[in-house]
C-alpha positions as a printed Julia matrix, in Angstrom:
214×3 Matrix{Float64}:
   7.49   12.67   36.26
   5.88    9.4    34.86
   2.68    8.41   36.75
   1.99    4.78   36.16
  -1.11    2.84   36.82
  -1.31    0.14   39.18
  -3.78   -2.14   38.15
  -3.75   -5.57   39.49
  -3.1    -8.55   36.72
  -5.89   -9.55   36.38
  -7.8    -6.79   35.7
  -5.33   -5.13   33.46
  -7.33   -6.49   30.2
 -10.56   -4.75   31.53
  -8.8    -1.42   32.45
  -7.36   -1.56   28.85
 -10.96   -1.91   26.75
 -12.32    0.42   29.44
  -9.48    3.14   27.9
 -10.24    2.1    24.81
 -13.95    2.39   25.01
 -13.31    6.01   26.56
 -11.04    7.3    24.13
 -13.45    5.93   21.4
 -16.5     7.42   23.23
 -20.34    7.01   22.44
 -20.47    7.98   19.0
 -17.38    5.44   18.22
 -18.68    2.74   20.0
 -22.33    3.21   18.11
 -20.96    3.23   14.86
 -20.93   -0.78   14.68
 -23.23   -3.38   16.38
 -22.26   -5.28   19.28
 -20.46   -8.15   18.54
 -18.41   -6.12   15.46
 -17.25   -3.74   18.35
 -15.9    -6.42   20.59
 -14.15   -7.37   17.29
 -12.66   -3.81   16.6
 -11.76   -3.72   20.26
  -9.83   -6.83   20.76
  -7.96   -5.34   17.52
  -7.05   -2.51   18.99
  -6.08   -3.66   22.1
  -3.66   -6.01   20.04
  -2.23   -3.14   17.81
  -2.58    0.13   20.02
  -3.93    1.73   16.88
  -7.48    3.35   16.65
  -7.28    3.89   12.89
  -8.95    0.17   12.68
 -12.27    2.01   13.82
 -12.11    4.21   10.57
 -10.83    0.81    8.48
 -12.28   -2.1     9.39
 -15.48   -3.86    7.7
 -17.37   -6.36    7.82
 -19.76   -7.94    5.64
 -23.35   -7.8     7.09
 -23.24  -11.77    7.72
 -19.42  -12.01    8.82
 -20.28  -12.83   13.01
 -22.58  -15.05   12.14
 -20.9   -17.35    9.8
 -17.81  -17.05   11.68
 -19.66  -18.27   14.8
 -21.46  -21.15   13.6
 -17.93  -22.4    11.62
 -16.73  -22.31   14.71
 -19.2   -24.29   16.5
 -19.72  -26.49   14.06
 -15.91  -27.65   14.58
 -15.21  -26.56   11.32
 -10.98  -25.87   11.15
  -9.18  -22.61   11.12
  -6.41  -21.56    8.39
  -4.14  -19.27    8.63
  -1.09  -17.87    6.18
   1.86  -18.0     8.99
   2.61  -19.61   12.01
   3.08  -16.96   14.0
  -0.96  -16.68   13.37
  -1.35  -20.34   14.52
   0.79  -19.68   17.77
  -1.25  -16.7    18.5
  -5.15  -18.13   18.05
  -5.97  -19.33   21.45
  -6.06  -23.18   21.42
  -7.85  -23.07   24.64
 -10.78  -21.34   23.69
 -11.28  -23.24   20.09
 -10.72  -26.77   21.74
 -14.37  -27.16   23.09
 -15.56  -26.91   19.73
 -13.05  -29.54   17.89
 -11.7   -27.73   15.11
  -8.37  -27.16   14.54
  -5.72  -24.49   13.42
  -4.06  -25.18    9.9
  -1.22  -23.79    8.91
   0.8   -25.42    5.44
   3.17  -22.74    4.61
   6.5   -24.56    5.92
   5.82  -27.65    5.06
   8.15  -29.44    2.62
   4.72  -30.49    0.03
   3.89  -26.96    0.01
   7.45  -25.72   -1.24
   7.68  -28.31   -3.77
   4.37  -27.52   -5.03
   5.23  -23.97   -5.3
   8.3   -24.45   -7.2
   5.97  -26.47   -9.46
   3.65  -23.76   -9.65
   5.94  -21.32  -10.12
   4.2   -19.83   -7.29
   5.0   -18.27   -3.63
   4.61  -20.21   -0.79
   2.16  -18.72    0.61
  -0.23  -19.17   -2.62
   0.33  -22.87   -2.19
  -0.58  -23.24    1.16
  -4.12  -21.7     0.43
  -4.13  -24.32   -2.34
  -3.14  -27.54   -0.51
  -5.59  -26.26    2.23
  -8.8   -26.88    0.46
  -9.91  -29.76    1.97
  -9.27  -29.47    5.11
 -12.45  -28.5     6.59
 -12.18  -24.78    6.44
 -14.37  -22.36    8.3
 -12.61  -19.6     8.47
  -9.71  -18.22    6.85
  -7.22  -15.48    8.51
  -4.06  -14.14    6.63
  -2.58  -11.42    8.1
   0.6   -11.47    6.46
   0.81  -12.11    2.7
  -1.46  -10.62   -0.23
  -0.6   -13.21   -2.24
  -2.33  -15.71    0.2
  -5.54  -13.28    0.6
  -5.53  -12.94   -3.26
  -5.37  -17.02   -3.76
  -8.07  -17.56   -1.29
 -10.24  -15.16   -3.42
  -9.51  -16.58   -6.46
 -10.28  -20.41   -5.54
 -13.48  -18.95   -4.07
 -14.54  -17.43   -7.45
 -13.7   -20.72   -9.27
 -15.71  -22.56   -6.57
 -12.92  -24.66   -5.06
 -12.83  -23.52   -2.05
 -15.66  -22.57    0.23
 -14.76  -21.31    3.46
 -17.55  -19.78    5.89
 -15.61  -16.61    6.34
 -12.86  -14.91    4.99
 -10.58  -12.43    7.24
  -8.16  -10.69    4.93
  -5.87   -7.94    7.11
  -2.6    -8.19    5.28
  -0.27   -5.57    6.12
   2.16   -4.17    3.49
   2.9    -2.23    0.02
   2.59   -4.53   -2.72
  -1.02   -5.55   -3.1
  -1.7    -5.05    0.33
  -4.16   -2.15   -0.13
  -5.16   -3.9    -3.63
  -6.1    -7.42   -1.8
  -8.43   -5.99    0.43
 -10.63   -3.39   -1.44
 -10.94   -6.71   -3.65
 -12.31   -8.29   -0.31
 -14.51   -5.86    0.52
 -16.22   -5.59   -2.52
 -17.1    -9.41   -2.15
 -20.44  -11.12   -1.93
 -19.33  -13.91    0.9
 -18.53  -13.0     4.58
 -15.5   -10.89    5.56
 -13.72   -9.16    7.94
 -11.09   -6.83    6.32
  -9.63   -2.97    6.84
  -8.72   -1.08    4.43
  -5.41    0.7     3.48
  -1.58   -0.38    3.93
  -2.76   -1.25    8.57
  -3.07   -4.76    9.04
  -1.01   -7.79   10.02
  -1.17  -11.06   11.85
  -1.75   -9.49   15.25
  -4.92   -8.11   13.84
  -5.96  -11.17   12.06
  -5.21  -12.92   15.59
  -7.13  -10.48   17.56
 -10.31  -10.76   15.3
 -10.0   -15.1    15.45
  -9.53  -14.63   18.99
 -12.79  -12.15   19.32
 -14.96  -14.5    17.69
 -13.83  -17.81   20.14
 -14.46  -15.5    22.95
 -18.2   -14.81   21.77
 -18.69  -18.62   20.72
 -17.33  -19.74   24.63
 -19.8   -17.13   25.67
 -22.53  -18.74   23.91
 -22.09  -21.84   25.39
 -22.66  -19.91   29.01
């Protein structure tokens, strides 16, 4: 017979990172500093998948930078709008950025048919000067790999980069590339990814910023 829990609704988030924190146990939770694991747990409460504490990194200067783009009201950009819909506007709206996301609009198909180029690729391009603190793709390499490429050439400086795109075809590729780089990052490693995990890790970081302000 199934035995389910009754939890009441609002304390269903708490019972969830208190399973996940048990599961994960002492040593788990030690392996990464405070603010990374509330990071790692939000993902896995997002994705019901512990692999991300074997796979994830972050660069040694990620939560800050990430923090202080935020509060400096510096604008988010993501690869797809199912990204956009899924970053709480609640929590970033105290600190005035905003959530950018190109890849639909009509300029950003003609320039890609210019370019010869996908979509996504042009989005990252039109998007460089638009106030960028942090970048999330979650869906498309080709958007990661852009991002890292107009960083290199010094076009594009965004405060952090989180690179979690899911997939078969440069997937893997894009983010051992990203985690090899000198500038802030959040990425995990191997084929596990996807925009619910770049969501989770956006929304992770607004939750610590609101609780700054406390």
């Amino acid at each position: 017979m199934v035995q389910l829990q009754h939890v009441a609704p609002q304390d269903i988030e708490a019972e969830s990172f208190r399973i996940i924190e048990a599961e994960l146990g002492p040593t788990g939770i030690a392996n990464l500093p405070p603010r990374e694991f509330q990071v790692l747990r939000r993902i896995i409460h997002a994705t019901g998948d512990f692999a991300f504490a074997e796979n994830i990194r972050f660069h040694p200067q990620a939560i800050d930078t990430g923090l202080a783009a935020i509060r400096s009201g510096k604008n988010i950009l993501v690869d797809v709008n199912m990204a956009a819909s899924g970053i709480s506007q609640n929590l970033l709206k105290p600190f005035g950025g905003r959530i950018i996301c190109r890849v639909h609009e009509p300029e950003t198909a003609e320039l890609a048919h210019k370019l010869g180029s996908t979509r996504s690729e042009a989005a990252m391009l039109r998007a460089q000067e638009d106030n960028i603190g942090i970048v999330a793709v979650g869906n498309a390499p080709t958007a990661l790999l852009k991002v890292m490429a107009l960083i290199d050439e010094g076009s594009f400086k965004p405060d952090l980069v989180i690179g979690v795109p899911v997939g078969f075809v440069n997937a893997v590729e894009s983010k051992e590339l990203l985690s090899r780089a000198s500038y802030p990052f959040v990425t995990a490693l191997g084929r596990k990814g996807g925009t619910p995990v770049a969501v989770a890790a956006v929304n992770a970081l607004l939750r610590l910023a609101v609780e700054s302000l406390i």
